[in-house]
C-alpha positions as a Markdown table, in Angstrom:
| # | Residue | x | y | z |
|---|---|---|---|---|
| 1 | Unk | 33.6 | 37.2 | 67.2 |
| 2 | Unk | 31.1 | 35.0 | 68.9 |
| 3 | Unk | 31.1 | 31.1 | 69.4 |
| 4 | Unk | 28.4 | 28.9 | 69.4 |
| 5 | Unk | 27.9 | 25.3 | 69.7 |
| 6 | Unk | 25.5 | 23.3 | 67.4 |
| 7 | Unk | 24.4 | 19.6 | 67.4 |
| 8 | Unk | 23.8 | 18.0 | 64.2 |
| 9 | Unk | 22.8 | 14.4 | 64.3 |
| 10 | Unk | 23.2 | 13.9 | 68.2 |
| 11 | Unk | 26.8 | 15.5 | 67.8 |
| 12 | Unk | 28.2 | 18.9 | 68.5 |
| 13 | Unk | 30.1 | 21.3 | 66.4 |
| 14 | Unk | 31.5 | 24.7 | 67.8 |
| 15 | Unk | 31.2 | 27.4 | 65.3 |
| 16 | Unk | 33.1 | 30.6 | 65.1 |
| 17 | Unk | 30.3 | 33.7 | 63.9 |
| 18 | Unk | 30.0 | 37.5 | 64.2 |
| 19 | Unk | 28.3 | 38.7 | 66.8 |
| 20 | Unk | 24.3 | 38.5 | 66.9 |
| 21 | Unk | 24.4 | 35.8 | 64.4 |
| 22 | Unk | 23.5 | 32.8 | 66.9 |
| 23 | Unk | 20.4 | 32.4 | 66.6 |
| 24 | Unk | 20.2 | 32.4 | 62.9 |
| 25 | Unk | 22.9 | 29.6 | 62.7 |
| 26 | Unk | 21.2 | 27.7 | 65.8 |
| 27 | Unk | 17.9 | 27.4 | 63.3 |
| 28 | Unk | 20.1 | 26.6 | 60.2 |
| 29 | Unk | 21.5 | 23.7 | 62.4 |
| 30 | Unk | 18.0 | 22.3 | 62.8 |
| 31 | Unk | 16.9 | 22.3 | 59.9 |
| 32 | Unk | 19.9 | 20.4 | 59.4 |
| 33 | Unk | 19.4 | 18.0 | 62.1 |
| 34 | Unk | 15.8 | 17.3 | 60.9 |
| 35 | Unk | 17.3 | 16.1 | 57.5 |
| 36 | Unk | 19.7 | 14.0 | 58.6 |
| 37 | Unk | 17.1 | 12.6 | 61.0 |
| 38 | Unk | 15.1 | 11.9 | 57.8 |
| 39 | Unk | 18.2 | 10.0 | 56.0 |
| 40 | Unk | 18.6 | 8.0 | 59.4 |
| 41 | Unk | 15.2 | 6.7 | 59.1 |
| 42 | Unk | 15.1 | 6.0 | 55.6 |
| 43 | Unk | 18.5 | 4.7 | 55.9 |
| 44 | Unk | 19.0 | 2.9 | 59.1 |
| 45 | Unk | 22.9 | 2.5 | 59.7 |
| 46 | Unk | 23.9 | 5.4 | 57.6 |
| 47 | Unk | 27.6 | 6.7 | 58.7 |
| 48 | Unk | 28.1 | 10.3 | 60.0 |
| 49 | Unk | 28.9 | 11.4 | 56.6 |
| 50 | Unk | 26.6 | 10.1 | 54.3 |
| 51 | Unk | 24.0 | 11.5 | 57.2 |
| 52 | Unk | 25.3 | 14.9 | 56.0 |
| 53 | Unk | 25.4 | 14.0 | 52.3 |
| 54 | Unk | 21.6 | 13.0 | 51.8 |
| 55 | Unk | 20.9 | 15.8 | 54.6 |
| 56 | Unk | 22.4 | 18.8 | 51.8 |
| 57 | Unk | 21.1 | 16.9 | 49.2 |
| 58 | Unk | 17.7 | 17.4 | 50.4 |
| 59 | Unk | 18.4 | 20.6 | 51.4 |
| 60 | Unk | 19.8 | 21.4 | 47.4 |
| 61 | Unk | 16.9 | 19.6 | 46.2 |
| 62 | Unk | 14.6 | 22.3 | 48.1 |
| 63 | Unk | 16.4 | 25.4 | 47.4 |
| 64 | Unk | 16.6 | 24.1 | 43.9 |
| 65 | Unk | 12.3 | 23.7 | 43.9 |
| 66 | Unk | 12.1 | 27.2 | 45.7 |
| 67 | Unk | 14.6 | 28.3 | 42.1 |
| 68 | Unk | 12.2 | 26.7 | 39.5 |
| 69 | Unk | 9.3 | 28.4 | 41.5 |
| 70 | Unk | 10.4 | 31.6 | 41.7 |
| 71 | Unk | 11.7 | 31.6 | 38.0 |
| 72 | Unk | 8.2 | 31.1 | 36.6 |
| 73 | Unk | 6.9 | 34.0 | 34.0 |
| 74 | Unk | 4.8 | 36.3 | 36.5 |
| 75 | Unk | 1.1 | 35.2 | 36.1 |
| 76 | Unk | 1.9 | 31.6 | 35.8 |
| 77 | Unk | -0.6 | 29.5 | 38.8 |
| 78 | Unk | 0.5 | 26.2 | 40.0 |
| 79 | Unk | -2.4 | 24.3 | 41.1 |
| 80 | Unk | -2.1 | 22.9 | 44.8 |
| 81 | Unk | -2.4 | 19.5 | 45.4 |
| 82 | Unk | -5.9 | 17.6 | 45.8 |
| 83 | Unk | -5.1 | 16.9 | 49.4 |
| 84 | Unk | -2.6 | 16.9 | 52.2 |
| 85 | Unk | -2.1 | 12.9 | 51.3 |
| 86 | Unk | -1.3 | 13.3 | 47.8 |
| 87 | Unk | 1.6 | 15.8 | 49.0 |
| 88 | Unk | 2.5 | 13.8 | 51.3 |
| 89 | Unk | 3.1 | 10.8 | 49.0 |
| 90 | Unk | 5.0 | 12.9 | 46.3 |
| 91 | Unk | 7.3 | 14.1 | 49.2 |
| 92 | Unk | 7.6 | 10.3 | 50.3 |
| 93 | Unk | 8.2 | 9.1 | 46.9 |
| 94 | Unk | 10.7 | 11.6 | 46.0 |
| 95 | Unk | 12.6 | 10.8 | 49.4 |
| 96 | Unk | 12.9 | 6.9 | 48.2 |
| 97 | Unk | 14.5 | 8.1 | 44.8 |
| 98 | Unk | 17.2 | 10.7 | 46.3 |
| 99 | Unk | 17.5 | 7.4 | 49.1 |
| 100 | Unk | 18.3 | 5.0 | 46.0 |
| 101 | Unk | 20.7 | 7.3 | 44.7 |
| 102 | Unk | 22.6 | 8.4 | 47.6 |
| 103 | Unk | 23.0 | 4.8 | 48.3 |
| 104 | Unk | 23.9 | 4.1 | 44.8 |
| 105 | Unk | 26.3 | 7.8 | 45.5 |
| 106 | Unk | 27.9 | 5.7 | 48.9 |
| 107 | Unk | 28.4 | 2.5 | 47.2 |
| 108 | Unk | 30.6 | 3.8 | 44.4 |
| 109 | Unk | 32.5 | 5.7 | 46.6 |
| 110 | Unk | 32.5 | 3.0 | 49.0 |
| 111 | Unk | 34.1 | 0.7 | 46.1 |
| 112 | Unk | 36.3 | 3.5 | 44.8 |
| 113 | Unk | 38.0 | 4.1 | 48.2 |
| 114 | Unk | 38.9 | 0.2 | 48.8 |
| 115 | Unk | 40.7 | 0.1 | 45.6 |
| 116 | Unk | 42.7 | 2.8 | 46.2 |
């Protein structure tokens, strides 16, 4: 069994893995890091944990997009968008919605765990 050490938002994690299977987690780990980058900066002061929250979330909301488009009826086109920009502004716009509710996520959990 192999070990191998992976940071994720500027901290490291040491991982037990079966042998050979190092690399694969080392890229797994940065596309984790690059999503909890993305909740840092649309979030400044976000704890460790809700770092990792909105980072899976994206990462759900992805592999749920990736579902939808590999579910279509064969023969079905999607159109691409007019430009780079308007991509760009849906990806943008749908980061500020899974942003409100995360927050709106961390709030109620945030209330729920001082009245407890």
């Amino acid at each position: 069994m192999a070990e191998v050490t992976l940071t994720i938002g500027g901290r490291q994690y040491a991982i037990h893995c079966g042998d050979g299977e190092e690399a694969h987690l080392d890229r797994l780990a940065k596309m984790i890091d690059a999503k909890t980058g993305i909740a840092r900066q649309a979030s400044p002061g976000l704890t460790e944990v809700r770092q990792l929250l909105f980072a899976a979330i994206l990462l759900a909301d992805e592999v749920h997009d990736m579902k939808i488009k590999t579910e279509k009826p064969q023969g079905s086109l999607e159109l691409p968008p007019a430009s780079n920009e308007a991509g760009e502004e849906v990806m943008a716009s749908r980061m500020n919605v899974l942003a409100a509710r995360i927050e709106a996520l961390a709030d109620k959990l945030a209330g729920a765990a001082t009245t407890s």
